[in-house]
C-alpha positions in Angstrom: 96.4 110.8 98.6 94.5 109.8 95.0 95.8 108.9 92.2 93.8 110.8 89.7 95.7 110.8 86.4 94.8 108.9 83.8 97.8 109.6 81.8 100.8 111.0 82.4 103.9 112.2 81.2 107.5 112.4 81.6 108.3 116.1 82.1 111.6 116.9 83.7 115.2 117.5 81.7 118.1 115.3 82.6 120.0 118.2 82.9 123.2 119.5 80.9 125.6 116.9 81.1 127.7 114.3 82.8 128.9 115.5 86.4 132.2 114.9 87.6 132.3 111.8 89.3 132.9 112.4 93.2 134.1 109.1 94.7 132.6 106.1 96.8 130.1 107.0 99.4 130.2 104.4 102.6 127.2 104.1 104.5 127.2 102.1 108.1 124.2 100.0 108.3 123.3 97.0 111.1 122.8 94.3 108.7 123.7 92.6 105.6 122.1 92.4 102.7 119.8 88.7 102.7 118.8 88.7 98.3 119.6 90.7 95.2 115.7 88.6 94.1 113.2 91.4 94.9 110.4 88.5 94.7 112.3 86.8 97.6 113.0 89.0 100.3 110.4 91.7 102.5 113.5 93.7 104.0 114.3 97.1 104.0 118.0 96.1 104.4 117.3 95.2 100.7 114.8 96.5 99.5 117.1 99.7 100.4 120.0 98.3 98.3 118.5 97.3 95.6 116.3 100.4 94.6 119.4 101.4 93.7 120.2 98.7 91.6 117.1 98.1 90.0 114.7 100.4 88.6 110.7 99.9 88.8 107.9 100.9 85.6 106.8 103.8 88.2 108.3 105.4 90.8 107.4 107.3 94.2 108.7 110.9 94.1 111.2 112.1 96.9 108.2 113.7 98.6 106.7 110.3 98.9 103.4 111.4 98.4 103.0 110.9 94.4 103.7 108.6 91.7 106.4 109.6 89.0 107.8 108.2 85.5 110.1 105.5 86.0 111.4 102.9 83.1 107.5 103.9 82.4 107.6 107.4 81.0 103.9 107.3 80.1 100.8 105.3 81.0 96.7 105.1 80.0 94.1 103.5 81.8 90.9 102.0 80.0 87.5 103.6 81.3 86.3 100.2 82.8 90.0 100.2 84.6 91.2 96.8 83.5 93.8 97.5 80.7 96.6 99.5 81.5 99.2 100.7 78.8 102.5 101.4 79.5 105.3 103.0 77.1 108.5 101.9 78.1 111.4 104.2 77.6 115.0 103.5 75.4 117.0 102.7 78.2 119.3 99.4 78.9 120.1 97.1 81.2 123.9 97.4 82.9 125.4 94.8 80.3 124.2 96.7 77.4 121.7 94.6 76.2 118.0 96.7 75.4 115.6 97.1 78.7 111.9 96.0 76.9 108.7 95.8 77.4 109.4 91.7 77.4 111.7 92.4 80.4 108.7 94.4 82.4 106.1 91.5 81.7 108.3 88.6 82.4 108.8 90.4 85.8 105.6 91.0 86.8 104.2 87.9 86.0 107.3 86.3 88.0 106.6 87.9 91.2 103.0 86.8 90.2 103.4 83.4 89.5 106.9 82.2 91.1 106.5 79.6 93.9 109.2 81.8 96.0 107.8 85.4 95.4 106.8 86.8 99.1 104.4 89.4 97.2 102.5 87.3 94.8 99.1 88.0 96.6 99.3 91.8 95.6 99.9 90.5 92.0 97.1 88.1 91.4 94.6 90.7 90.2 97.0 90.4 86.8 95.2 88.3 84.4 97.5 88.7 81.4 100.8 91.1 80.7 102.1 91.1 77.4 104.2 93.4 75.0 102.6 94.4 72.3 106.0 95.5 70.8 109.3 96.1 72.4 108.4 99.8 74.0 104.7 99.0 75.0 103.5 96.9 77.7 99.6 96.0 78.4 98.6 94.9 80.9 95.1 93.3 81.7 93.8 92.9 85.2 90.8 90.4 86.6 88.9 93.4 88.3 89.7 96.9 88.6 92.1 97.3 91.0 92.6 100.8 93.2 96.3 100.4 94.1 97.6 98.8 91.1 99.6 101.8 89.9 101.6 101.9 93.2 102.1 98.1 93.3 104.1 98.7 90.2 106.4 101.4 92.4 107.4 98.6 94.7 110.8 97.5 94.6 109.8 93.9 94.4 108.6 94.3 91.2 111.8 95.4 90.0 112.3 95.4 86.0 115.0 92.3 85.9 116.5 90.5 82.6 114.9 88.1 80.7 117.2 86.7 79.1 119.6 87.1 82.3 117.4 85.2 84.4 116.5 82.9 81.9 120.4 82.4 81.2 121.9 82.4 84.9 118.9 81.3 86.9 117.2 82.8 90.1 119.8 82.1 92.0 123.2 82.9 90.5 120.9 86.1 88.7 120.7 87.4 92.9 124.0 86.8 93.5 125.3 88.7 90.1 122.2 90.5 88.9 122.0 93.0 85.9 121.0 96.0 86.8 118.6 98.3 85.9 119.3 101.0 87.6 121.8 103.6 89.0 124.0 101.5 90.2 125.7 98.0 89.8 126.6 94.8 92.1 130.2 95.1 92.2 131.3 92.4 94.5 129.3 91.1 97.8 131.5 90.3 100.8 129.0 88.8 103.4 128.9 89.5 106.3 130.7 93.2 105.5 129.7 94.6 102.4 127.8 95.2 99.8 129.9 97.3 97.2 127.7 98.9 94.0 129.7 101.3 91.6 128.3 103.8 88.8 126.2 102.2 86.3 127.2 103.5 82.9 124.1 102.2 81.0 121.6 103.6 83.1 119.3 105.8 81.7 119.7 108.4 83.7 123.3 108.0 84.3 124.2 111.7 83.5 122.5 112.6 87.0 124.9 109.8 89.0 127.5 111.9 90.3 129.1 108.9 92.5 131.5 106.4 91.4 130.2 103.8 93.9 128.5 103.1 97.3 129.4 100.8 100.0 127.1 99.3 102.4 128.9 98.3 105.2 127.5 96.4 108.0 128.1 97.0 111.2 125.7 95.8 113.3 126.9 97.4 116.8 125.0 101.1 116.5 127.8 102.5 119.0 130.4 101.6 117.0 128.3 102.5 113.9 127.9 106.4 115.3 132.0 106.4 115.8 133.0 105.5 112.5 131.0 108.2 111.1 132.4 110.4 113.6 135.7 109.8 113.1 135.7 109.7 109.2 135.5 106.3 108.5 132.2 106.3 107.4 130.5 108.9 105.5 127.4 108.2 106.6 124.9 106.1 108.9 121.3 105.1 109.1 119.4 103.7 111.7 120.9 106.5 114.3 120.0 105.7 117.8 117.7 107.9 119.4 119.9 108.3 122.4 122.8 109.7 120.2 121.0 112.6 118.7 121.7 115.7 120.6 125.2 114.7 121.1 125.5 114.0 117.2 123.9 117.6 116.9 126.6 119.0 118.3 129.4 117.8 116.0 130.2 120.5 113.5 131.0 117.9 111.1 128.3 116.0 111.0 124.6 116.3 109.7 121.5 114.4 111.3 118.5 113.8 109.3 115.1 113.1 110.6 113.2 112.3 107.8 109.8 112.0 107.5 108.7 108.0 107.5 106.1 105.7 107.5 108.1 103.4 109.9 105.8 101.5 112.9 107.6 100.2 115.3 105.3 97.1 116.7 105.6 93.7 119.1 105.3 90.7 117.2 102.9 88.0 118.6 103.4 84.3 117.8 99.6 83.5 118.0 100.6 79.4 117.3 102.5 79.8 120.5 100.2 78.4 123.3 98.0 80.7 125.6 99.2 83.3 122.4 96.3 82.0 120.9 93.4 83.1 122.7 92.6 86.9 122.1 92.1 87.8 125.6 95.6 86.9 126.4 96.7 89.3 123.8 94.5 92.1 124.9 95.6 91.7 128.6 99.3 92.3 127.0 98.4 95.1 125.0 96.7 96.5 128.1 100.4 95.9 130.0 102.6 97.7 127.9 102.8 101.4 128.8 103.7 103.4 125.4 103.5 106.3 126.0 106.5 105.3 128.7 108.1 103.5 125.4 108.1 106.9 123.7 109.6 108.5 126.5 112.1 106.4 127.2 113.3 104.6 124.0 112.8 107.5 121.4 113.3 110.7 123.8 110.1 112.2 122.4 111.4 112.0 119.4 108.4 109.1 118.1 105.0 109.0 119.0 102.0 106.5 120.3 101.1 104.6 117.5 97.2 102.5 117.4 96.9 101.4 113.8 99.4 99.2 112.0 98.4 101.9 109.3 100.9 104.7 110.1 99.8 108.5 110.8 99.9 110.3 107.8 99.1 107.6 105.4 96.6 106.6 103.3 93.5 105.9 105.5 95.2 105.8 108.7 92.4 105.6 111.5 93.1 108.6 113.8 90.4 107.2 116.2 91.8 104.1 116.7 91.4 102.3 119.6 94.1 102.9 122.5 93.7 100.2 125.0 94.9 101.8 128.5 97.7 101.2 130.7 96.5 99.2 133.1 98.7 96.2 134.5 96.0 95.2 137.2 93.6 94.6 134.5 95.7 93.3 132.7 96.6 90.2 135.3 93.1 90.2 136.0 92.5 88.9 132.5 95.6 86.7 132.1 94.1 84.8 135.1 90.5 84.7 133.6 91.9 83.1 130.9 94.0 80.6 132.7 97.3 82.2 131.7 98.4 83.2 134.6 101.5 81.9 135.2 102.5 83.2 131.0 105.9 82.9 130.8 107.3 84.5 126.8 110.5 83.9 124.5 111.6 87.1 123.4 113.7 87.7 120.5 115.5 90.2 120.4 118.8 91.8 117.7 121.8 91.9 119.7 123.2 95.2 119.4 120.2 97.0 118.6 120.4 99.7 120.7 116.8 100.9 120.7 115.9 97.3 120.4 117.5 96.1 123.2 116.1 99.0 125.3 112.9 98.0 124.4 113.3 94.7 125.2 114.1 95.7 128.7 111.3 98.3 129.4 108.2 96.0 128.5 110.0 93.1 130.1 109.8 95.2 133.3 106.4 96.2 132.7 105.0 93.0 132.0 106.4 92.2 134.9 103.8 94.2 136.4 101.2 92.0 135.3 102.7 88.8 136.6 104.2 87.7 132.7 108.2 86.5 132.9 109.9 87.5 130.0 113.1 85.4 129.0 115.0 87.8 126.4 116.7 86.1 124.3 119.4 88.1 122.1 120.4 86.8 118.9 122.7 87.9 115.4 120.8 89.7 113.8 120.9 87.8 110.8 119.4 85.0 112.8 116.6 86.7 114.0 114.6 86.7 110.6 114.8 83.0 110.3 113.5 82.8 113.6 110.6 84.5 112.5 109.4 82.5 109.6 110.1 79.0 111.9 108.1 80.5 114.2 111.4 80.0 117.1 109.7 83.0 119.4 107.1 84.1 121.3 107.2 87.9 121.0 109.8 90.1 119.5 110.0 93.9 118.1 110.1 94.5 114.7 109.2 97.3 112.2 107.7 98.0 109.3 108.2 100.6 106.4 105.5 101.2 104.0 107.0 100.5 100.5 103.6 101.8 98.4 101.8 104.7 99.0 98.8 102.6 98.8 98.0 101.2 102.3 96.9 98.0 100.2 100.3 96.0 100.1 100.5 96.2 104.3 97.2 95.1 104.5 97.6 92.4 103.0 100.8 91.6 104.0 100.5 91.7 108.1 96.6 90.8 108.2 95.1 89.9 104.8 96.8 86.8 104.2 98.2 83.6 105.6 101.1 82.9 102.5 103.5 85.0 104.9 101.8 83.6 108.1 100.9 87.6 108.3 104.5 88.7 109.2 105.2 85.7 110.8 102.5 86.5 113.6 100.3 83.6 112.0 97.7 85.6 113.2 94.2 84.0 111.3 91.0 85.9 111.1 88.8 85.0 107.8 86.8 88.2 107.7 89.5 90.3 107.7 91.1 88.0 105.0 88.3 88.7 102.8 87.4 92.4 103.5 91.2 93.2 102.3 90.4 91.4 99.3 87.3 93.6 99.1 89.3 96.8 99.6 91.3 96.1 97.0 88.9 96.0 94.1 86.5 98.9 95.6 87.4 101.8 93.5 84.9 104.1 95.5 87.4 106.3 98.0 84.7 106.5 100.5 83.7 103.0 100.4 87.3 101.8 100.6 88.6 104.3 103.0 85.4 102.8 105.3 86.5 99.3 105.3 90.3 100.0 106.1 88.6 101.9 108.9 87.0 98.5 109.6 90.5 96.3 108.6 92.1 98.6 111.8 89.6 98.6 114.3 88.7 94.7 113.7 92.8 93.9 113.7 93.1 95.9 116.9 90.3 94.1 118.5 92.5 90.6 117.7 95.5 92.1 118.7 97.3 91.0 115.4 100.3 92.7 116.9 100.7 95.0 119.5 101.8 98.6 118.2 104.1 101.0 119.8 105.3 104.0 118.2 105.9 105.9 114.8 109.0 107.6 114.2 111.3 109.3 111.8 114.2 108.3 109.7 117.4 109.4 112.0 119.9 109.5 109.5 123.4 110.9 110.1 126.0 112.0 107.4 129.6 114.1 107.3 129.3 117.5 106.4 131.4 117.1 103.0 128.0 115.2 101.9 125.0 116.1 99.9 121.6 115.4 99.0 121.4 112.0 101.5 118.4 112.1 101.3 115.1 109.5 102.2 111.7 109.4 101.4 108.9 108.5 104.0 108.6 104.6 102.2 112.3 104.4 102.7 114.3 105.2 99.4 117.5 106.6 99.3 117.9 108.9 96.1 121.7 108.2 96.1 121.2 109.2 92.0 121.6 112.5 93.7 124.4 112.0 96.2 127.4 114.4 96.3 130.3 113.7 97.6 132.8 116.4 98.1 
């Protein structure tokens, strides 16, 4: 996918007229939500709320496969690519006061600059941003910058108040934020529930046919499945693979497998002893049988992955490297390196079905190779902090692509150390600085070469050890409509129907 356009307009009607208003729509998800501060959290169990909350300069169509007007309904680029123009559109935010082109440049620069923003490394290629007046925002880069336009999509650059943050602070702005977008923060019970209702100053509020959403966590994916089949819920992500078929056959209910860019992957905590040493890595990649993973864990339904870079995304390497199955070789290479006797922590969500299964499957496997695993199942809302403290050896997580640009993974998982690369603290300088390099190369063929490079080089390291792609599995009553997901992960709930 290129971006192309040099400008580009806002060309679709709003449509007729207010809708009725069809209710609250509940939605049974595992975890609770962690931040309303898009600069402060890299979860889709936010980042998944909050679209919804808050609306971004740009946005990524349903198709996920092109850029669209958001709170931006036009934009030019200069011919040497460092100014960018943006005309802001009259909309508001949800306490009436105007949404301005102050409001967009105060928030970029914030997730810039802030000493808490997660994403600040994708934003330092902004050298000023300024509006000129209150409907137009310029903004002025250090070097041209390929994936700039679809950093702006990202929900963690999030349009947010000026004045609000300014007046409340960060903190008491995330727990009551004003919203910018379809929906506002009613009241958050934690623990249980998120609960948004219609925002009436939205700018497109004449397409919101819902009063309100819940999010309600429930972090058991059995009991998740039999609230939605027995009414209580209207609907449910994160659908087990084991449930599908049987969830096929209710007449009342809808499953959704939606295209994605999910990878499903085994973190590796590289400051963790014999972790350290790439061989030791390698010799567990080689012990891991994932095609046996698909198999069992997603009934068929994901497939091998070998590039943290998922299939059908911006220069994924299809000719990855695929290390074999091969356990003997595998202890062969643990005792080489005088890690024979590795025994891991692994972390792992309680009531994570798939998870959980997981956890089991390579425990026997690495078994195989002479490596003890001591699974160690935690709240899921512990889990995360255990992460970032580095409190594990290995653990399965996943990842979503929120840009279509494969620039702010990169970056994230193997470009940089201010996130200890997802928490691996994997550490390889060349790779650092040829991301860096691919971000500024505005030659397609040049820059499609060195994430070609960025895969192979993080797959010789074993960064992490991948494991599968798979769909969304989504699964909704019959009574609703339009539930729909894009493949980086947004639900378009501006378009839910409840009947």
């Amino acid at each position: 996918m290129k971006i192309g356009l040099v400008t580009v307009m806002a060309s679709a009607s709003l449509g007729a007229g207010l809708a009725e208003a069809a209710g609250v729509l509940t939605i049974g998800r595992r975890e609770d939500s962690t931040t309303f501060d898009p600069i402060k959290t890299a979860q889709n169990i936010d980042f998944w709320v909050f679209s919804n909350v808050y609306d971004v300069l740009i946005r990524v169509d349903k198709g996920g496969a092109k850029l669209e007007p958001g709170l931006a309904e036009s934009w030019t680029v200069s011919e040497d690519g460092l100014t960018y123009t943006l005309k802001i559109r009259d909309a508001k935010f949800s306490d009436g006061s105007p949404l301005t082109a102050q409001d967009a440049a105060f928030s970029l620069l914030r997730i810039r600059d802030d000493p808490g923003s997660l994403w600040s490394d994708s934003y330092k290629v902004i050298d000023k941003a300024e509006a000129t007046d209150d409907r137009t925002l310029v903004v002025k880069l250090k070097t041209p910058s390929a994936p700039f336009l679809s950093t702006l999509a990202m929900p963690g650059a999030s349009v947010l108040s000026k004045a609000g943050m300014e007046a409340l602070g960060a903190e008491a702005y995330a727990e009551n934020p004003i919203a910018s977008g379809a929906f506002t923060l009613k009241e958050w019970r934690r623990g249980d529930r998120v609960i948004l209702e219609k925002n009436p100053n939205f700018w497109e509020a004449d397409r919101v046919q819902l009063d309100g959403v819940e999010w309600i966590s429930v972090p058991d994916d059995n009991t998740r499945m039999l609230n939605v089949q027995a009414g209580q819920l209207d609907a449910a992500i994160f659908v087990p693979f084991s449930r599908v078929e049987e969830l096929k056959k209710d007449p009342n209910l809808v499953v959704h497998a939606d295209p994605s860019t999910r990878e499903d992957h085994l973190l590796i905590n590289h400051e963790k002893g014999a972790l350290g040493k790439k061989e030791v890595r390698q010799a567990l990649d080689m012990a891991i049988d994932k095609q046996a993973v698909v198999d069992t864990v997603t009934f068929g339904l994901g497939e091998v992955a070998n590039s943290f870079i998922p299939k059908g995304a911006l220069y994924h390497y299809a000719d990855n490297l695929q290390r074999p199955y091969d356990p003997e070789k595998a202890k062969q290479m643990l005792a080489e390196a005088g890690a024979s006797d590795l025994s891991l922590n692994y972390v792992v969500r309680a009531g994570d079905e798939i998870v959980e299964q997981t956890a089991v499957l390579l425990q026997q496997q690495l078994a195989s190779a002479g490596v003890t695993v001591n699974i160690q199942k935690v709240d899921p809302s512990q889990e995360w902090d255990m992460l970032v403290a580095g409190d594990y050896d290995v653990g399965v997580n996943y990842w979503t692509n929120d840009i279509l640009d494969p620039d702010q993974k990169t970056t994230f998982v193997v470009g940089h150390d201010a996130n200890m690369n997802y928490m691996t603290r994997y550490n390889n300088e060349t790779v650092k600085e040829l991301v860096a390099a691919a971000r500024v190369e505005m030659d397609p063929a040049k820059r499609e070469q060195m994430y070609i490079d960025i895969q192979k080089m993080a797959k010789e390291d074993v960064h992490w050890i991948d494991l599968y792609y798979s769909p969304y599995i989504n699964v909704s009553r019959k009574n609703i409509q339009n539930f729909d997901q894009n493949p980086l992960g947004r639900f378009f709930l501006e378009d839910t129907v409840k009947n």
